[in-house]
C-alpha positions as CSV (number, residue, x, y, z in Angstrom):
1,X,-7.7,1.8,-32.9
2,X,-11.6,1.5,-32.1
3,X,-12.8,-2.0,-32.0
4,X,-13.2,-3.8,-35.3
5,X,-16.5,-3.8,-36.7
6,X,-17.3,-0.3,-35.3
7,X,-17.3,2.8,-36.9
8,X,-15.6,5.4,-35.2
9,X,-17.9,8.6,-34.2
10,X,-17.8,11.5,-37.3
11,X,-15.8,14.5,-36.4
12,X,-19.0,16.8,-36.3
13,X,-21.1,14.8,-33.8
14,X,-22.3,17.3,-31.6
15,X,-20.3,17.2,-27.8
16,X,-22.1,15.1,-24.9
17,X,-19.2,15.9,-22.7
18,X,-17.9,19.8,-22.1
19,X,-15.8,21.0,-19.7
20,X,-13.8,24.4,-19.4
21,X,-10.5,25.0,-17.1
22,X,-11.6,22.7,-15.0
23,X,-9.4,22.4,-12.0
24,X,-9.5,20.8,-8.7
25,X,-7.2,21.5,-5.5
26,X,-7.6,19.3,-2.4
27,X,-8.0,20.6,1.1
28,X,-4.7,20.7,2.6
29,X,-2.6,20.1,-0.8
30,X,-0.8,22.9,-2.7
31,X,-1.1,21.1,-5.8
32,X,-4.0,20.8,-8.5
33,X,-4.4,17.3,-9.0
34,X,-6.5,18.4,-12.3
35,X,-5.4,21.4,-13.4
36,X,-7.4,23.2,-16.2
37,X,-8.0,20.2,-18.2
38,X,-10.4,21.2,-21.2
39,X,-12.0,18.4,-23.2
40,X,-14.8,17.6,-25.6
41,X,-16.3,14.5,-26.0
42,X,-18.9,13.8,-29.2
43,X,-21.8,11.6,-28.9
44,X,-21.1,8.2,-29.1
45,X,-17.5,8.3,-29.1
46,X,-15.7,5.8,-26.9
47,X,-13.1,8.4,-25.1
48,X,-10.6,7.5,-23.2
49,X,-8.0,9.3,-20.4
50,X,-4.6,7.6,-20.4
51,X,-2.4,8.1,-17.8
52,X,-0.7,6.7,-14.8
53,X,-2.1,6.3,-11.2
54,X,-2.3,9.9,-9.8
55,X,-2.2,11.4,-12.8
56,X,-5.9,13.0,-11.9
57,X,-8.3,10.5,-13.7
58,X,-10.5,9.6,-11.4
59,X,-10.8,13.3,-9.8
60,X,-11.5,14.2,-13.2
61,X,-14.2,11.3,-13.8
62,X,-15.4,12.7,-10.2
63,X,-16.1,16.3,-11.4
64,X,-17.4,15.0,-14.4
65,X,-20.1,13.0,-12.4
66,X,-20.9,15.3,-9.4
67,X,-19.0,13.2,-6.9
68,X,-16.0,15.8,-6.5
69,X,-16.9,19.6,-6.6
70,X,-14.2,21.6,-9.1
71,X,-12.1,24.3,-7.1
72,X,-12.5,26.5,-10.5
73,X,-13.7,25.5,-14.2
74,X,-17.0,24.4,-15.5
75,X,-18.6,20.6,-16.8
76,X,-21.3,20.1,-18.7
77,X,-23.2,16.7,-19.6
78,X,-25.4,17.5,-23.0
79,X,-26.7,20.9,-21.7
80,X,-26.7,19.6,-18.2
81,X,-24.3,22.2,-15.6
82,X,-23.2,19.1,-13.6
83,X,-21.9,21.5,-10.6
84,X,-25.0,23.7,-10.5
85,X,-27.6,20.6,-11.1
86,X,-25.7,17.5,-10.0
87,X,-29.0,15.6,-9.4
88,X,-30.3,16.0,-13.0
89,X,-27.0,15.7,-14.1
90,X,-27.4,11.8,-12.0
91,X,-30.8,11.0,-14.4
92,X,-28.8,10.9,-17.3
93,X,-25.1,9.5,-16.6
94,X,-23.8,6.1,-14.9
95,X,-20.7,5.6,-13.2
96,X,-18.7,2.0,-13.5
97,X,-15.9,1.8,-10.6
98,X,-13.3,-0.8,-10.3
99,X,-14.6,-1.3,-6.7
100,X,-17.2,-3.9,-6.0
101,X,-20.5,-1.8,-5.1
102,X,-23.4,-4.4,-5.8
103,X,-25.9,-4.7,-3.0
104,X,-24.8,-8.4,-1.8
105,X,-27.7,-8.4,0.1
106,X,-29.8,-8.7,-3.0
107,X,-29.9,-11.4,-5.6
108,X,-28.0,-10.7,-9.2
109,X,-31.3,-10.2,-10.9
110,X,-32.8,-8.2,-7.4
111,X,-29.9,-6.0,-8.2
112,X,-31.1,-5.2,-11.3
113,X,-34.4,-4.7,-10.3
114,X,-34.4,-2.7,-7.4
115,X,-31.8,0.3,-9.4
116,X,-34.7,0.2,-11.7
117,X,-37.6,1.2,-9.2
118,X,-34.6,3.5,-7.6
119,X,-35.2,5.4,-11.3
120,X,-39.0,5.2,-11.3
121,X,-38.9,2.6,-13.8
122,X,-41.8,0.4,-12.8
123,X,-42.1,-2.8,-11.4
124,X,-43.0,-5.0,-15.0
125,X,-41.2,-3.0,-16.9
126,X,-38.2,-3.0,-14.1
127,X,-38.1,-7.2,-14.0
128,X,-38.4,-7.4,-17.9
129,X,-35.4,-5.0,-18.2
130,X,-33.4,-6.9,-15.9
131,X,-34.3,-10.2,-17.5
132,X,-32.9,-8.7,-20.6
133,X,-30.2,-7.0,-19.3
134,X,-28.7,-10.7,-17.8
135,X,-28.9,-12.3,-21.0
136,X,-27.1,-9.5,-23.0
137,X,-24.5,-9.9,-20.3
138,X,-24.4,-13.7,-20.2
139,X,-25.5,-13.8,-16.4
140,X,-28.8,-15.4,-16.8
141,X,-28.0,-18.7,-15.1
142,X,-27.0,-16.6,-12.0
143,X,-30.4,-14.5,-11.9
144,X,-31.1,-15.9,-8.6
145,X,-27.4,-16.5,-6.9
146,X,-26.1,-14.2,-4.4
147,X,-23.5,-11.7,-5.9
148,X,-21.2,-13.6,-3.4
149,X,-21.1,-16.2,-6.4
150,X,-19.7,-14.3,-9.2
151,X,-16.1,-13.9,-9.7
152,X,-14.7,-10.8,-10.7
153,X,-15.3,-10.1,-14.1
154,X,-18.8,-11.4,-14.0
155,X,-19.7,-8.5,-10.7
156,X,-17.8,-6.4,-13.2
157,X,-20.6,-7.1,-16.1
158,X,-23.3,-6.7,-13.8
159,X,-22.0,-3.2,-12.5
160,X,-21.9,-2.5,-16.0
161,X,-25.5,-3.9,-16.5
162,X,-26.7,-1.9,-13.0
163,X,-25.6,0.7,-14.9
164,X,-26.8,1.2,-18.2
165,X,-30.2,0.0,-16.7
166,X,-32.0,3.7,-16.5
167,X,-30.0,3.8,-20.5
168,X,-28.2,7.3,-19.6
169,X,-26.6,9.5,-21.7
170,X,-23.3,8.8,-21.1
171,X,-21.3,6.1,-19.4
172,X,-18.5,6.8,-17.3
173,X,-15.9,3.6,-16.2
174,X,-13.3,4.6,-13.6
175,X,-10.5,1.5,-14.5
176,X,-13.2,-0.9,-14.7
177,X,-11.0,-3.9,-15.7
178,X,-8.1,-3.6,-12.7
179,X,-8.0,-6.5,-11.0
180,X,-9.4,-8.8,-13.9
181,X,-8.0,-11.6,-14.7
182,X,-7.6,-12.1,-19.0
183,X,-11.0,-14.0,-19.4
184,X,-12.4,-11.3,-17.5
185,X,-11.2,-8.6,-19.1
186,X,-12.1,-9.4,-22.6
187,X,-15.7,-10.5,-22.1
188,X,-15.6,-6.6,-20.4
189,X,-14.3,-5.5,-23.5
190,X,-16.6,-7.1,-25.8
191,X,-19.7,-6.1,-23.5
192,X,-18.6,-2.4,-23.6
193,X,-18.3,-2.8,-27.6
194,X,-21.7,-3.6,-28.1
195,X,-23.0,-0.4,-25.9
196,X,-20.8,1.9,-27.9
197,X,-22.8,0.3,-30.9
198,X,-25.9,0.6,-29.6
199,X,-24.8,4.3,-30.1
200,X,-24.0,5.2,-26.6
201,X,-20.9,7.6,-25.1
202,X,-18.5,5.7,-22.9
203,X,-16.0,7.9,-21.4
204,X,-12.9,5.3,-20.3
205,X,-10.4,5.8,-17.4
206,X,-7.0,3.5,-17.5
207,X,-3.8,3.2,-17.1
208,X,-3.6,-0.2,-19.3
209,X,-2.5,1.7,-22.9
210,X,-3.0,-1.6,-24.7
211,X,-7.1,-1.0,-23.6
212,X,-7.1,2.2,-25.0
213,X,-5.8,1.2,-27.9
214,X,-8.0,-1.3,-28.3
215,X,-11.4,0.3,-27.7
216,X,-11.0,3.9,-27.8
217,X,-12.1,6.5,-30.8
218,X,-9.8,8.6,-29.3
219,X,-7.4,9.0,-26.4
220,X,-6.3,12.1,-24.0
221,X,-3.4,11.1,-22.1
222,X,-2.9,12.6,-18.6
223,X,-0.2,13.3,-16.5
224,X,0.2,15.5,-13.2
225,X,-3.2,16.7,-14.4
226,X,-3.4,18.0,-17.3
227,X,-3.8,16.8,-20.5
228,X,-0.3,16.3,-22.4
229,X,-1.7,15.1,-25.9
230,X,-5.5,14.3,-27.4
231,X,-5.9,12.5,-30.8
232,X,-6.6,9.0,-32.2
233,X,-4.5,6.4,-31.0
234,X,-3.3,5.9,-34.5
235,X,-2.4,9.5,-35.1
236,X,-0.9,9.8,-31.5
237,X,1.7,6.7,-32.3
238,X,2.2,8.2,-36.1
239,X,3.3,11.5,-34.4
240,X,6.1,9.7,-32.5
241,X,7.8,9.7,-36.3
242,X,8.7,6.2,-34.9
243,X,7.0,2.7,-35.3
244,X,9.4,0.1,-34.0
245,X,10.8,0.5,-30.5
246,X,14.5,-2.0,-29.7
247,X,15.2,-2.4,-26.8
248,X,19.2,-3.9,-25.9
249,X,20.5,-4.5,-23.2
250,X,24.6,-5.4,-23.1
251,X,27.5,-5.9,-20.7
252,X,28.9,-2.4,-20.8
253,X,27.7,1.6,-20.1
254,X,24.7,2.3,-21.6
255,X,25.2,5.6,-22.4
256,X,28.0,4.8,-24.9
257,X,26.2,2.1,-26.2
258,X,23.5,4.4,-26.8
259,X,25.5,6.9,-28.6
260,X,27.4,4.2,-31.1
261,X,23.3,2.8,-32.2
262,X,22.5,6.7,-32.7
263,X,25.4,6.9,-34.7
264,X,25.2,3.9,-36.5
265,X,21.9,3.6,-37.5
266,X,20.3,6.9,-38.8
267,X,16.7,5.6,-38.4
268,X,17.0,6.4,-35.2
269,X,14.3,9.0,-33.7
270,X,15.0,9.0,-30.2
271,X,16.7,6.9,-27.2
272,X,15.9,6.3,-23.6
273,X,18.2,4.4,-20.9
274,X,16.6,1.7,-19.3
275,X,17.6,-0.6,-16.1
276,X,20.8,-2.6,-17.9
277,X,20.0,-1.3,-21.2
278,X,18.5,1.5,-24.1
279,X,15.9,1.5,-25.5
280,X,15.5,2.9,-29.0
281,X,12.7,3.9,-31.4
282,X,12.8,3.8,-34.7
283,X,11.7,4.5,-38.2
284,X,11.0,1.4,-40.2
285,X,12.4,-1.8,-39.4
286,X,14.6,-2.6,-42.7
287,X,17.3,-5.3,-41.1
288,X,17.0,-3.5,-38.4
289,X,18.3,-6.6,-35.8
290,X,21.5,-7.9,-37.4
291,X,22.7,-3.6,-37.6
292,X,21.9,-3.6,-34.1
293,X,23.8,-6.4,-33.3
294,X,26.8,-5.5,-35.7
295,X,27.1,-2.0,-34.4
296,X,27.3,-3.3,-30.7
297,X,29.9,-5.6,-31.1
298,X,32.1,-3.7,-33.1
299,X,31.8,-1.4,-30.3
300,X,32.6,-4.1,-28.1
301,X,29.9,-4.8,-26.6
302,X,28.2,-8.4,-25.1
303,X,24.9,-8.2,-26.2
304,X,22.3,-10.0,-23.4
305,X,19.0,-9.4,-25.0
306,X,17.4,-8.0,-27.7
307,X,14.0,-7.4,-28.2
308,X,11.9,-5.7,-31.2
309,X,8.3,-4.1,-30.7
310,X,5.5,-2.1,-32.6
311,X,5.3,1.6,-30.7
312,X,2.6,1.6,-28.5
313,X,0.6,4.2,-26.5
314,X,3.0,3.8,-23.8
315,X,5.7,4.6,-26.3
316,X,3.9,7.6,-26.7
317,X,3.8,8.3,-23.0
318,X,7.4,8.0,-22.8
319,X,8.3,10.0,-25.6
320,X,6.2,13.4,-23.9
321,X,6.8,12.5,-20.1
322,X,10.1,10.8,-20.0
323,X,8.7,7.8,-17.6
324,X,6.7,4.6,-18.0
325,X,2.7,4.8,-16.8
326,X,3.4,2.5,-14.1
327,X,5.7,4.4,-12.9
């Protein structure tokens, strides 16, 4: 679900983010690695693509922000054609890698500063904003330490600063938490809450489902570019009919063992085979782990583990591609 606190963006915003059969085919490929994805993304919504690595995310993010030219389709920032007029399109969005691109021949704050001349911001008004910008970012004490002293989260928050100095339209972050450590992550997570506050449109790339379920309005998950299924992250793990996923693992053939749970216990929506094991999703959760367990052993089975979980994104994943996003 969006963040708590937050309300999530009214269905009849008007769309900051347009694109049409957009589709891109590398040089020397014979596949699309986007291939006629169409989205709409409303003003201040916090939008997120889901999907695996390769799964065309960042090609997409690089159409979206001029850095990759579509083969075919069309994107639009507000009423901005980003293909025709990629440098307006660059006045009024910010991109947020998971690579380190600070200059680190500039000071934290000098980083800051000098983006803001690079804008035509001017020089008071460019060392006030960064001033401001460091606080709201808790970087402050580093304002005059070489980028070389900032761990990874903390270059991550000033990328994320650097970026939303020139206040653009629209944000767009390209997995900006892989790498992170925990502590990391979540100050990123709270930072990027309070800009989607503030009222501003953060489009999200990941493969980490539990971070789109955490700060997304809503989610598109990708695969083999395109987009397989666009909705809430709520609504998308409703639609599963399932909200508990077992998984079981035993000392015997998992495909039998499969087929006495699905017989067994009716609540079952769906099954999957695992490494050692099945994995099952079901429909409520009423006693749910001493019929599991009965059922296996009267089919004589030795159980090894057994584990209960609320369906997730990824369970979603699974369910329409058959395979897990790390995969």
């Amino acid at each position: 679900m969006a963040a708590a606190g937050r309300a999530v963006t009214a269905p009849g915003a008007p769309d900051v983010i347009r694109t049409e059969a957009l589709r891109k085919v590398y040089p020397g490929t014979d596949f699309a690695a986007v291939d006629g994805i169409g989205l709409r993304v409303r003003q201040g919504e916090f939008f997120g693509l889901l999907g695996p690595n390769g799964a065309g995310k960042t090609t997409t993010v690089g159409m979206l922000t001029g850095r990759v030219v579509p083969t075919s389709g069309s994107a639009y920032v507000g009423t901005v054609d980003v293909v025709r007029q990629p440098a307006l399109a660059k006045q009024i969005i910010a991109c947020v890698t998971q690579q380190n691109t600070l200059d680190r021949a500039l000071t934290v704050r000098e980083n800051l500063y000098f983006h803001g001349l690079l804008f035509g911001i001017p020089r008071k008004e460019s060392l006030r904003r960064a001033d401001e910008l460091l606080e709201r970012f808790a970087l402050a004490r580093w304002r005059d330490a070489s980028v070389y002293a900032l761990s990874g989260g903390m270059a991550q928050r000033l990328m994320l600063a650097r970026a939303v100095f020139h206040r653009p339209a629209v944000l767009f972050l390209d997995e900006p938490t892989a790498g992170l450590d925990p502590q990391g992550r979540l100050a990123l997570w709270e930072a990027l809450d309070e800009l989607i506050a503030d009222g501003r449109t953060i489009l999200l790339t990941t493969h980490n489902m539990e971070e789109a379920d955490q700060l997304c309005d809503r989610v598109a998950i990708v695969d083999h570019g395109r987009i397989l299924a666009l909705d809430t992250p709520a609504a998308l793990k409703r639609g599963l009919g399932a909200d508990t996923t077992v998984t079981v693992v035993a000392r015997g053939r998992a495909e039998e063992l499969a087929h006495r749970l699905e017989e067994d216990i009716p609540e079952v929506v769906r099954t999957r085979l695992t490494d050692g094991g099945v994995e099952l999703q079901v429909s409520g959760n009423d006693r749910l782990v001493p019929r599991v367990v009965a059922s296996a052993e009267a089919g004589g089975f030795e159980l090894v583990d057994l584990s209960l979980s609320q369906s997730t994104l990824e369970t979603v994943f699974i369910s329409l591609t058959g395979k897990e996003l790390r995969e």
